[in-house]
C-alpha positions as CSV (number, residue, x, y, z in Angstrom):
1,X,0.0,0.0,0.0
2,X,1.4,3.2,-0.8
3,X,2.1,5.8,1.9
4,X,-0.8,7.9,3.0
5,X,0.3,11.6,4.6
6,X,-2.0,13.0,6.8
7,X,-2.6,15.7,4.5
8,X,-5.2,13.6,2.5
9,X,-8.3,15.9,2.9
10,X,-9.2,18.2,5.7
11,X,-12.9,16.4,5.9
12,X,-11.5,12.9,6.2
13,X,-11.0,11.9,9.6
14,X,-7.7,9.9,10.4
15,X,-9.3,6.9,11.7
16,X,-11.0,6.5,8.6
17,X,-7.7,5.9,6.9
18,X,-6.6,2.8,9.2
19,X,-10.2,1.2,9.1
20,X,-8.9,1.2,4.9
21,X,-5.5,0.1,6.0
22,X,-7.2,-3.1,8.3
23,X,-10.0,-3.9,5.6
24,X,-7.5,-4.2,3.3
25,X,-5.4,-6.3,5.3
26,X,-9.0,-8.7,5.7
27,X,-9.7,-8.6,2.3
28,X,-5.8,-10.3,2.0
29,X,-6.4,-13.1,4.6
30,X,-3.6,-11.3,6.6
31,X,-5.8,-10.1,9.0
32,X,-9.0,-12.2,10.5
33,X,-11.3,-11.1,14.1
34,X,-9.3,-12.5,16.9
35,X,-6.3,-11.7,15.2
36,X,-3.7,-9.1,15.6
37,X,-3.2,-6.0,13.9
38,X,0.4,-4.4,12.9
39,X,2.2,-2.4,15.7
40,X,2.4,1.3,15.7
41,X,5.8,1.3,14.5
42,X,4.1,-0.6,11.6
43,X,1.3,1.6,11.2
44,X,3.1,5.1,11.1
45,X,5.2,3.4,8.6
46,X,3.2,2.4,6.6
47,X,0.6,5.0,6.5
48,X,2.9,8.0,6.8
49,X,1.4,9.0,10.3
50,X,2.8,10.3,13.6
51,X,2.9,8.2,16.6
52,X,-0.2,10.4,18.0
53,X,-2.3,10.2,15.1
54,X,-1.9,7.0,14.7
55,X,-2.6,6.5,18.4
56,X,-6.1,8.7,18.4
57,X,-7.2,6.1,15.5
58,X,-6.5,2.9,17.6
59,X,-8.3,4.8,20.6
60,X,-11.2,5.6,18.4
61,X,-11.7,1.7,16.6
62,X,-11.7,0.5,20.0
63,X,-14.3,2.7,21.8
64,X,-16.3,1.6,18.4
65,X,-15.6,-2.0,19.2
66,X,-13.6,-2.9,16.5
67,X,-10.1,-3.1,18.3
68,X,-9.3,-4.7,21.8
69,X,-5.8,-3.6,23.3
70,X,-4.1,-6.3,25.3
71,X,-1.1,-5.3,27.7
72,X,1.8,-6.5,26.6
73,X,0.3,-8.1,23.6
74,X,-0.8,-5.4,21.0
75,X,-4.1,-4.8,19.6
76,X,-6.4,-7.3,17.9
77,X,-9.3,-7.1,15.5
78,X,-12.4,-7.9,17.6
79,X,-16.3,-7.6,16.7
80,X,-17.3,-5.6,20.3
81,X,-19.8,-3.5,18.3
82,X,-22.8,-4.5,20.4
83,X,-21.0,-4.1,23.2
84,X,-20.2,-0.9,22.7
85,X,-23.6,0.3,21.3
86,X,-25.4,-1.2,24.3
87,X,-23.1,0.9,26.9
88,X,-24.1,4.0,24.7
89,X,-27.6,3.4,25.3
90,X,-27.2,3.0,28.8
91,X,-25.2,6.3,29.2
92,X,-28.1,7.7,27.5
93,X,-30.7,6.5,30.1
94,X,-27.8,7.4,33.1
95,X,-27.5,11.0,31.6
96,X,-31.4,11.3,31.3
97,X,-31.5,11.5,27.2
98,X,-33.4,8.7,27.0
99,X,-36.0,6.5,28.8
100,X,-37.2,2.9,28.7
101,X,-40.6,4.0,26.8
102,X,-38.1,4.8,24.2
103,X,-36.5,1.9,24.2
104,X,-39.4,-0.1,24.1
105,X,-39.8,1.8,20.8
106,X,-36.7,1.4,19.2
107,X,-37.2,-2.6,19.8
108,X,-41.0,-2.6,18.4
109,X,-39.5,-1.1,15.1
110,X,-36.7,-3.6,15.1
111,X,-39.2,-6.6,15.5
112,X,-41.8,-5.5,12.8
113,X,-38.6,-5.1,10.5
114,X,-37.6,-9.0,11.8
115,X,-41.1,-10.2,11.8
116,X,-41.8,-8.6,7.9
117,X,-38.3,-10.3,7.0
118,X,-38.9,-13.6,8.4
119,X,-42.6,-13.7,6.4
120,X,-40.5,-14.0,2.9
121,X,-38.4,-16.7,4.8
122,X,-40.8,-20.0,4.0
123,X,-38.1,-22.1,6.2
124,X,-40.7,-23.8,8.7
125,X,-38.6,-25.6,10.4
126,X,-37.2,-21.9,11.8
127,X,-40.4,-21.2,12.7
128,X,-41.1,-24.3,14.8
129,X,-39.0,-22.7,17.8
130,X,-41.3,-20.0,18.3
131,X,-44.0,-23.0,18.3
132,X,-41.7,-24.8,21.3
133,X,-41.1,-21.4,23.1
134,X,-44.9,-20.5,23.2
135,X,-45.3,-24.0,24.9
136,X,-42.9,-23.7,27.2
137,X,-44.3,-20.3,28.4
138,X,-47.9,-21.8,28.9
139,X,-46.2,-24.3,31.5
140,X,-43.9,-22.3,33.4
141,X,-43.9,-20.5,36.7
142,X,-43.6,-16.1,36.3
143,X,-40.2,-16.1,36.8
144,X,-38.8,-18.5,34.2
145,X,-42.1,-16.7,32.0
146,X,-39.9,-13.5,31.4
147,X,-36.9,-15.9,30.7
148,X,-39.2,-17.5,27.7
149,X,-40.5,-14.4,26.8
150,X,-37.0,-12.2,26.1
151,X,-36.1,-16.2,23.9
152,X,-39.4,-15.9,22.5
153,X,-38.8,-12.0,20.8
154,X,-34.8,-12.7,20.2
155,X,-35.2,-15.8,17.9
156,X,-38.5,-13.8,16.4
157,X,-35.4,-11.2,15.2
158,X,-32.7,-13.8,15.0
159,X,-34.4,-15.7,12.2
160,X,-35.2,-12.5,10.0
161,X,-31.7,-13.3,8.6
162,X,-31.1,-9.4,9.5
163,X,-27.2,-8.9,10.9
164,X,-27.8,-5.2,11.8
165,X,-31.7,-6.2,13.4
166,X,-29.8,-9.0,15.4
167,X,-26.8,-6.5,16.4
168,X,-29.3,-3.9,17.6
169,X,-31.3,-6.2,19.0
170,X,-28.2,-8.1,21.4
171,X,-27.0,-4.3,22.0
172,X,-30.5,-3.7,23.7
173,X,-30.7,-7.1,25.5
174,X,-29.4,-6.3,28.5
175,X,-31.3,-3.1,28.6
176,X,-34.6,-4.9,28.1
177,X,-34.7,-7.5,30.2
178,X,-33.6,-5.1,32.8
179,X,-37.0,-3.3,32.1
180,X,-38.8,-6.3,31.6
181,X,-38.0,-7.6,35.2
182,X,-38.9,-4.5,36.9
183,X,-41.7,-3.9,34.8
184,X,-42.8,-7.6,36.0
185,X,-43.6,-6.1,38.8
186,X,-46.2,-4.1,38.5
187,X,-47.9,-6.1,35.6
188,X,-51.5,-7.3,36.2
189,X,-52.2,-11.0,35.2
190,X,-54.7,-9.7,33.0
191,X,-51.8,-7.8,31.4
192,X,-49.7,-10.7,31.0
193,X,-52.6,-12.9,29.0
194,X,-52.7,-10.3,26.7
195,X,-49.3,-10.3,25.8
196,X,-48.9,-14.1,25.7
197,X,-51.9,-13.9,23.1
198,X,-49.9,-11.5,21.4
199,X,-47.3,-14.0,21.3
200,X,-49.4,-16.8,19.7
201,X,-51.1,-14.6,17.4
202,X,-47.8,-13.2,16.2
203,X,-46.5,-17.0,15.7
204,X,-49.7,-18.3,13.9
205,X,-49.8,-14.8,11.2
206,X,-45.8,-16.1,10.7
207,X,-47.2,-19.6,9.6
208,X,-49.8,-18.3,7.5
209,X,-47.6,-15.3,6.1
210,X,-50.3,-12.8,7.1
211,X,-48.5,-9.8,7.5
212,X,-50.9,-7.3,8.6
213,X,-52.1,-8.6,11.2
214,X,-48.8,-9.8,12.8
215,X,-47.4,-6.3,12.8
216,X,-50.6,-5.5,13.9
217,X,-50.1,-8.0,17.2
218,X,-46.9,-6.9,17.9
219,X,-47.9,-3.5,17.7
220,X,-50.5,-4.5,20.5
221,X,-48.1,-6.2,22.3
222,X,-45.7,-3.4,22.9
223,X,-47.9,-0.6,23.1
224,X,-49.5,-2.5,26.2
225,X,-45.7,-2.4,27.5
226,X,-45.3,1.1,27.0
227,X,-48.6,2.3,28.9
228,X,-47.6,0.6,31.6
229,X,-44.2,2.0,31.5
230,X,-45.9,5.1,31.5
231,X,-48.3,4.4,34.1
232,X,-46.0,2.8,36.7
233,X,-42.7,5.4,35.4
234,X,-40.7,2.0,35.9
235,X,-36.8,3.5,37.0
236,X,-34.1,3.8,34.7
């Protein structure tokens, strides 16, 4: 590769030049996740940069999750993306920014996307787990319920075949269930029958590829979450 000065263009940041650099270096098989990436010595040789710059870039790919610095060892190529995505949203809802109602938001978008995807999937053997999930739930005591539920919505995303829906999805996991065991709390049993038929009804419109009205039950089932979020104001 030939040497890059760090004069390239004032509107290109410098990071954006070594995420090039470490592509490239995948594209060649010389690089691979879990593996580790040239030294800084290497880097500033190669790409023309000083020890600083070229420092900053390595800071910045690993707060993205892309880089994990080992003492001692160097750095190495790591897929931390979720990761790091999930402890933004939570210093969101620390500094106030954002609440659980929006949360619950951001994941009823994500599973009508995953629910419209895995409609053009005809793969029924994929959709038999919801089948042995909803079964489980009926038998189960409260506790393990909330278990079987957060399952129940993460393979419903899981088998849309969506990376990004599935990254998102894991990045908020934590998050949710967090808000799903307090919000367990306060929910009626009336509540939870509602949602559990939301559950079925979601499963059987998959079966029968009737999109409308499965968007339409999981519509229903979140927007009874998020009235009682609002109701109860269940804490960040």
């Amino acid at each position: 590769m030939s040497e890059i000065t760090e004069n390239t263009g004032e509107n290109e940041k410098i990071y954006f030049l070594v995420i090039d650099y470490i592509k490239e270096l995948v594209k060649k098989g010389e690089v691979k996740f879990g593996g580790k990436i040239p030294s800084e010595r290497e880097l500033m040789s190669t790409l023309g940069m000083s020890r600083n710059s070229i420092r900053e870039a390595l800071r910045t790919l690993e707060n993205m999750g892309l880089l994990e610095c080992r003492q001692g060892q160097g750095n190495f190529l790591v897929n931390h993306v979720g990761q790091s995505l999930s402890s933004l949203f939570s210093v969101l809802l620390f500094t106030k920014e954002s609440n659980y109602v929006e949360i619950s938001q951001l994941r009823r978008f994500i599973e009508i996307g995953a629910f419209l995807l895995s409609a053009k999937n005809p793969d029924q053997e994929e959709r038999k787990g919801l089948k042995e999930i909803l079964d489980k739930i009926d038998q189960c005591q409260i506790k393990e319920r909330v278990k079987l539920d957060k399952q129940f919505h993460d393979y419903l995303i899981r088998i849309s075949g969506n990376h990004l829906l599935v990254l998102l999805n894991e990045a908020l996991s934590e998050l949710f269930e967090t808000m799903i065991s307090n919000y367990t709390l306060h929910i009626t049993q009336n509540n939870w029958d509602r949602l559990l038929e939301c559950h079925r009804r979601v499963y059987d419109c998959l079966i029968k590829n009737d999109v409308q009205e499965g968007v339409k039950a999981i519509r229903e089932h979140y927007n009874i979450i998020d009235e009682d979020l609002i109701k109860y104001q269940i804490e960040e």
